[in-house]
N, C-alpha and C positions, 0 to 999 in steps of 0.2 A: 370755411363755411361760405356757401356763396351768397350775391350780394342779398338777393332776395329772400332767404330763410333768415340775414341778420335783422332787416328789416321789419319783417315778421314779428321775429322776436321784440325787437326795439317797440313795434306798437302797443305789442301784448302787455309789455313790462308797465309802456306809459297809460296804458288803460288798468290795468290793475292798482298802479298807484293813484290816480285818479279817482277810480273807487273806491280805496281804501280810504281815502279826506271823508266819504262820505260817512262813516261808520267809526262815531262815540261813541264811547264807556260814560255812561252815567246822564245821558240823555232822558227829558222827561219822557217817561210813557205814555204811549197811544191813548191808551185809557183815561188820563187824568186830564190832557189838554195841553195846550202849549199855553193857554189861553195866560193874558195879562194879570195874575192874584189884585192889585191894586184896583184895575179895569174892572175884573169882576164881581169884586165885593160892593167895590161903587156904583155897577149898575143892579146892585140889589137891592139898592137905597141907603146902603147904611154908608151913615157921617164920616171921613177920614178922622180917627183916633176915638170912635165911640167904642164903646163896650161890645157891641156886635159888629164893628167893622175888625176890631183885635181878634175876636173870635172864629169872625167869617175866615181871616189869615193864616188864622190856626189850623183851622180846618183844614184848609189847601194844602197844605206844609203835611199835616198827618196825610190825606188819601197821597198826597206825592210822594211821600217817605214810602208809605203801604206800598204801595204799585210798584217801588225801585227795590222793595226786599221782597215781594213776590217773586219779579222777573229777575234775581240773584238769584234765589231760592228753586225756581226751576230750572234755570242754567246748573247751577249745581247737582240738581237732581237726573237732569240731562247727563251729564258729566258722569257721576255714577252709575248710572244705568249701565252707558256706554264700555264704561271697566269692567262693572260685572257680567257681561253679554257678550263678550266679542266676537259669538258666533253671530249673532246680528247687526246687520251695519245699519 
């Protein structure tokens, strides 16, 4: 292989693994925010350990559980499509 197609290769390889760091399983999604639950709740007013700061917690935790078995749920669905279709890419 000459010197120049190894090379080639070699970037491709270290640029692929490069982007590959960039892309987790199990990352918050877009949707919900990356934002701080602690930060948030407390700029909504409410108390650390009040009744509506537990709640407001709660809450974040349910829409962020929601949103990670949505985007499961259509990776999945994806997934199947693709099996049953494979005249279509």
């Amino acid at each position: 292989m000459p010197l120049a197609a190894t090379s080639r290769l070699l970037a491709a390889l270290a640029l692929a693994i490069a982007l590959s760091a960039c892309s987790a399983r199990y990352q918050t999604p877009v949707a919900v925010g990356g934002d701080d639950d602690d930060a948030v709740c407390q700029s909504r007013g409410y108390a650390q350990g009040s009744p509506e700061y537990v709640a407001c917690r709660k809450d974040r935790d349910v829409q962020r559980n929601a949103a990670t078995a949505r985007a499961d749920r259509r990776q999945r669905d994806l997934g199947e499509y693709m099996l049953n279709h494979p005249e279509r890419p």
